[in-house]
C-alpha positions in Angstrom: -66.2 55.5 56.1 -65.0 53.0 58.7 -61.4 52.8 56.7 -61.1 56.4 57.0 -61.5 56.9 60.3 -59.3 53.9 61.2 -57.0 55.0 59.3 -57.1 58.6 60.9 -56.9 56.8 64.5 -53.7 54.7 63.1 -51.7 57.6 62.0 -52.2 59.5 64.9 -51.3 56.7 67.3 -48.4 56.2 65.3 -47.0 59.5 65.3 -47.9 59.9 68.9 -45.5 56.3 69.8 -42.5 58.2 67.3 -43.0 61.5 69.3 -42.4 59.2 72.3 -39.7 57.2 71.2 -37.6 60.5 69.4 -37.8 61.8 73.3 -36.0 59.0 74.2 -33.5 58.8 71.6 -32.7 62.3 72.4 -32.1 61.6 75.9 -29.6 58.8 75.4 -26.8 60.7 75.0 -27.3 62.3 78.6 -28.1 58.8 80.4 -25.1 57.3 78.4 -22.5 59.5 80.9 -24.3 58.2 84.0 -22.7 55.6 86.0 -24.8 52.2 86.7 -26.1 53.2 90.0 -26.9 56.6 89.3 -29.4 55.6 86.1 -30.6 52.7 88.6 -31.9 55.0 91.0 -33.3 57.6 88.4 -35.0 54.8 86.3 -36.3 53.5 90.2 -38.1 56.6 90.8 -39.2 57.2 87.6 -40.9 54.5 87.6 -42.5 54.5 91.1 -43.9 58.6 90.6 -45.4 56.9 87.1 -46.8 54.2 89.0 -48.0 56.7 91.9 -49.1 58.8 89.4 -51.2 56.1 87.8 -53.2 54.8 91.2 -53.9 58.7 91.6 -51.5 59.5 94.5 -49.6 62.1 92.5 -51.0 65.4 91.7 -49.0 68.1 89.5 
């Protein structure tokens, strides 16, 4: 029983990482046309709202 359930727990972690990683594949092509300090500064706050977001400051 204990296989089966890790098993369940390690596919859908695993499909939940691709889901995440597929998002970012298909925003590379957009970030590719930005110039250096553009994606610096969008990366920066990105960062800081997750961050933020994370200590509970942030509320949507």
């Amino acid at each position: 029983m204990f296989v089966k359930i890790w098993r369940f727990i390690t596919i859908i972690l695993v499909a939940l990482f691709m889901g995440l990683e597929f998002a970012h594949t298909l925003a590379l092509p957009a970030k590719m046309q930005y110039d250096g300090a553009f994606y610096v500064t969008i990366q920066n706050r990105i960062v800081y709202t997750a961050i933020l977001a994370h200590q509970g400051w942030v509320h949507s």
